[in-house]
N, C-alpha and C positions, 0 to 999 in steps of 0.2 A: 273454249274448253274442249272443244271438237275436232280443233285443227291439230294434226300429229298425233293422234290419239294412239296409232301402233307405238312409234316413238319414247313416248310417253308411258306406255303400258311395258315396253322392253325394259325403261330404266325403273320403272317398281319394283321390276321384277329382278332386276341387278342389285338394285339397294335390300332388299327384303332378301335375296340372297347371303350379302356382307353383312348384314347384320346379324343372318342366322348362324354364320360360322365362327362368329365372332362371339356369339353369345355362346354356344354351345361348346367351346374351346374349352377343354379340361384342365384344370390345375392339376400341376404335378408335385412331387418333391424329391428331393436333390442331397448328398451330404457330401460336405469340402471339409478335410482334413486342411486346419490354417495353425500358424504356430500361436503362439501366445507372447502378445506384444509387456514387458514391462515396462512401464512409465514411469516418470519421475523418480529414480534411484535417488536419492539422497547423498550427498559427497562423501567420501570417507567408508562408504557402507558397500558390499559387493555380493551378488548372488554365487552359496558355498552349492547349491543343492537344487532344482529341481524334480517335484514328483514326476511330473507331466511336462513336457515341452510343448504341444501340441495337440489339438481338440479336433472332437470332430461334431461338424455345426449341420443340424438338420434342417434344412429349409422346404420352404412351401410357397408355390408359384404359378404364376401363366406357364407354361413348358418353354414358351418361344426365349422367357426370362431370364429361367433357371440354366436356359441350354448355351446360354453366353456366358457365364459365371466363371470366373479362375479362383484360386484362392487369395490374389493380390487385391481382389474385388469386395472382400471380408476381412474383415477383421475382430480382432478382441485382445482386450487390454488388462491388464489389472495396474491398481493404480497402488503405489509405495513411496511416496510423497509425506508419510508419515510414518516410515519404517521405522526399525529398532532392529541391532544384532541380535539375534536370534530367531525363531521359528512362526512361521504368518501362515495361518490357511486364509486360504483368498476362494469366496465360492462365484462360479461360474454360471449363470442365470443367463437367458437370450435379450437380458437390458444390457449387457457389456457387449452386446454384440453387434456390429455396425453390418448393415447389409443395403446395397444398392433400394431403390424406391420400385416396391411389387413383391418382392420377395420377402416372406415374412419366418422368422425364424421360430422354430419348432422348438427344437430342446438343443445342448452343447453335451457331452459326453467326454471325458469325466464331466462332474459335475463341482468338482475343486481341486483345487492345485496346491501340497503342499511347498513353502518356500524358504530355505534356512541360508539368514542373512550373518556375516561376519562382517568387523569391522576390517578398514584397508591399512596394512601396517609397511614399512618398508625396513629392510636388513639388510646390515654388510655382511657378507658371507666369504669365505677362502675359498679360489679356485683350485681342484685338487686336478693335476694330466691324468688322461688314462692312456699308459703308452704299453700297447700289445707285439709281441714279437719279441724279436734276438736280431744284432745285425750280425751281417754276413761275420764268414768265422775270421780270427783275429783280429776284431772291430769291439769298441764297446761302448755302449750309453754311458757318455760321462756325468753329463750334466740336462738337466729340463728346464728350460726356464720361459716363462708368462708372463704376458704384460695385459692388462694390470694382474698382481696375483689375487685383487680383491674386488668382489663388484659388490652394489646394491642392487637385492631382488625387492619386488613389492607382490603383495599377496596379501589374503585371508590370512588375519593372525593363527588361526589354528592351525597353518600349514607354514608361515614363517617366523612366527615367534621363536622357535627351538631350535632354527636350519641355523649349524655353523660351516656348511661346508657344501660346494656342488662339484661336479666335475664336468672335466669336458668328453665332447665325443671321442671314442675310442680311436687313437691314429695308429698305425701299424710304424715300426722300424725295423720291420724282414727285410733282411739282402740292405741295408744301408752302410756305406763306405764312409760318406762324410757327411757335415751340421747339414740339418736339412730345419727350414720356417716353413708356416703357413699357418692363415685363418683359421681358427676351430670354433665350432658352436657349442654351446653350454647346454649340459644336458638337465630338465627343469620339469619338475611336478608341473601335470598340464593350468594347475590354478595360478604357478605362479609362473612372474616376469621380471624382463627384463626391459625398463624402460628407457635403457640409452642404448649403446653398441652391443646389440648381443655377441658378437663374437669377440675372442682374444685372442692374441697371437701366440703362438707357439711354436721355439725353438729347440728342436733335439741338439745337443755336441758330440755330435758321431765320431769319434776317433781310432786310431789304432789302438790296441789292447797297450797298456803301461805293464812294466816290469818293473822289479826292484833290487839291485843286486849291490853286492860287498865287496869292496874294494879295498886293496892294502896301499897306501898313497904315500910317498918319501914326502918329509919333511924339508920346506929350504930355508935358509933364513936370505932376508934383504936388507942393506947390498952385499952381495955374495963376499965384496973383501973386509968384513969387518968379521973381526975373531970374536967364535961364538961355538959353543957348545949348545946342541939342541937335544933334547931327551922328553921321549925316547924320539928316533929316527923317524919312524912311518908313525901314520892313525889307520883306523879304519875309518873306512868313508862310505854312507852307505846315499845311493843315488838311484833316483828314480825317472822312467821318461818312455818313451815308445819303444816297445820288443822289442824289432827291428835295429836300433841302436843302440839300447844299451847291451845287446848281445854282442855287439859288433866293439864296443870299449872297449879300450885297455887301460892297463892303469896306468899308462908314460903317458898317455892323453890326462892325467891330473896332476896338479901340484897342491899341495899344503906348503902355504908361507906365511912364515911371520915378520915382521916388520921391527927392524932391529936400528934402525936410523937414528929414532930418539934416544935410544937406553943410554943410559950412563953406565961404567962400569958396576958388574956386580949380580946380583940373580934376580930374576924375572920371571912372571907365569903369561904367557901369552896367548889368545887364542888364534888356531891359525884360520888363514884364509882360501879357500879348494877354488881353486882356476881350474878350468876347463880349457883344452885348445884344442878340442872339434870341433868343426866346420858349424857343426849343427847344436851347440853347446848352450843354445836359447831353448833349445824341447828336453833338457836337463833339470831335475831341481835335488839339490844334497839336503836329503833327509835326515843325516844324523852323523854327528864326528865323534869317532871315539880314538882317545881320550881329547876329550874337548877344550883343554890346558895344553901348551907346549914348557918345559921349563928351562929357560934360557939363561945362560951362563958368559956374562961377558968378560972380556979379559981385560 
C-alpha cells in the first residue's frame, strides 16, 4: 500500500479532477429550426395548403451535445395515414419529435400546423401559343401550329377541375423572315403538373405578306379547231399568293379554258379552268371566277 504512494496519490488527484469537470459540466439549451416531415400521404390525396412548413424545437442538453446538432439530426412528423380531403389540424407536442440520446426536447413552436388536403384529379386541357411580336415588315404569321395541341394536367381538383385551357411560354417572332420550330414549356399553376413531356413543340409559318388582286382572264375553248362560240370572252379571276408576285402578274400569264372535245353539237354551260404559266404558279391559289359558267355554242 506504501510502495508508489506519490504515484498513486498524483492519479487520485487526476481521477477526482475528471470527475469534477465532468460532474460540474452545465446543460445547456439550443433551438433547430427543422421542416415538418409528412408521412403516409394516402394515394389519390395531395397536400393543397400548409400553415407552417417548419418548427422551431427547443432542446436541452450537455453543451458538448447540443453543440454537434444540425437539423438533419431532428426530426418531426405528423402522421396522415388516415386522411380525408379536406382540412386536419395536426398538434405538435415534443412526443412527435425524434432527437438524438441526451438531448431532451423542451417545447416545438408553432404548436399545430394547419393542413388542407384535396383529392388528386387529372385533365385534358387545350394548349393555347403565346406568340409576342410582328416579323420583320413585309413578312407575316401565317399559321401556329403544336404538337400535341392537348395534354393531361394532374392536380388538386380545386385547381383542375374547371382548367380547359393553358398556354405556352411566351416565344417572340420580331425580325422573323421564315417557319421558325422549337421546344416550348407549358406555363402551369405552381400546384399543377405535368406528368409525361412537359414541353411541346412549336411551329411559327413565317412567310412573305400574301396579296390578292383581279384579274380580267380571256376565255379559250379546247382544241382550238373545233367551232365554238364562248360567252362572254374574259372572267374575272381573282388570285391570291406572295406580294412580290402577284404584283409582278400579268393577265397573258392566265388562261381560262373549257373543254370542248366531248360536246356534241348545240349549247353548253361549262365551267372554265385558270392555268397558270408562271414559273412560280405553285405559290398561286384562284380565289374566285366570275362568271363561274362559260356558255358554249357548238356548231
Amino acid at each position: 500500500m506504501r510502495e508508489h504512494l506519490g504515484l498513486k496519490l498524483i492519479s487520485l488527484v487526476l481521477g477526482f479532477s475528471l470527475w469534477y469537470a465532468v460532474a460540474r459540466e452545465q446543460e445547456a439549451e439550443f433551438s433547430l429550426a427543422i421542416p415538418i416531415e409528412l408521412r403516409d400521404l394516402p394515394e389519390g390525396l395531395e397536400v393543397l395548403e400548409e400553415s407552417v412548413q417548419q418548427v422551431e424545437v427547443r432542446l436541452r442538453g450537455p453543451a458538448e451535445i447540443l453543440r454537434r446538432l444540425t437539423p438533419q439530426d431532428v426530426n418531426i412528423g405528423v402522421e396522415l395515414g388516415d386522411a380525408e380531403p379536406g382540412v386536419r389540424t395536426a398538434y405538435l407536442t415534443p412526443r412527435e419529435v425524434s432527437a438524438p440520446f441526451g438531448a431532451r426536447v423542451m417545447r416545438v413552436t408553432p404548436t399545430s400546423v394547419r393542413i388542407v388536403l384535396d383529392r388528386t384529379v387529372e385533365q385534358t386541357v387545350e394548349v393555347i401559343p403565346r406568340v409576342v411580336g410582328s416579323p420583320a415588315e413585309g413578312f407575316e404569321l401565317h399559321h401556329i401550329g403544336l404538337s400535341p395541341e392537348r395534354i393531361d394536367v394532374v392536380g388538386p381538383a380545386s385547381h383542375v377541375s374547371g382548367l380547359e385551357q393553358v398556354t405556352t411560354e411566351p416565344v417572340s417572332v420580331d425580325g422573323l423572315r421564315e417557319p421558325y420550330s422549337r421546344m416550348v414549356r407549358i406555363e402551369l399553376d405552381p400546384l399543377v403538373r405535368i406528368e409525361r413531356e412537359p414541353n411541346v413543340a412549336l411551329t411559327l409559318d413565317v412567310r412573305e405578306e400574301y396579296r390578292r388582286r383581279e384579274l380580267s382572264v380571256a376565255v379559250k375553248g379546247l382544241p382550238e379547231d373545233r367551232a365554238a362560240r364562248l360567252t362572254p370572252g374574259t372572267v374575272r379571276v381573282r388570285i391570291e399568293g406572295p406580294k412580290s408576285l402577284v404584283e409582278q402578274l400579268r393577265a397573258e400569264d392566265l388562261l381560262a379554258q373549257v373543254d370542248l372535245s366531248a360536246l356534241a353539237p348545240g349549247r353548253h354551260s361549262l365551267a372554265p379552268a385558270i392555268v397558270i404559266s408562271s414559273p412560280d404558279r405553285g405559290a398561286f391559289q384562284v380565289l374566285s371566277i366570275e362568271p363561274q359558267q362559260i356558255r358554249v355554242q357548238i356548231q
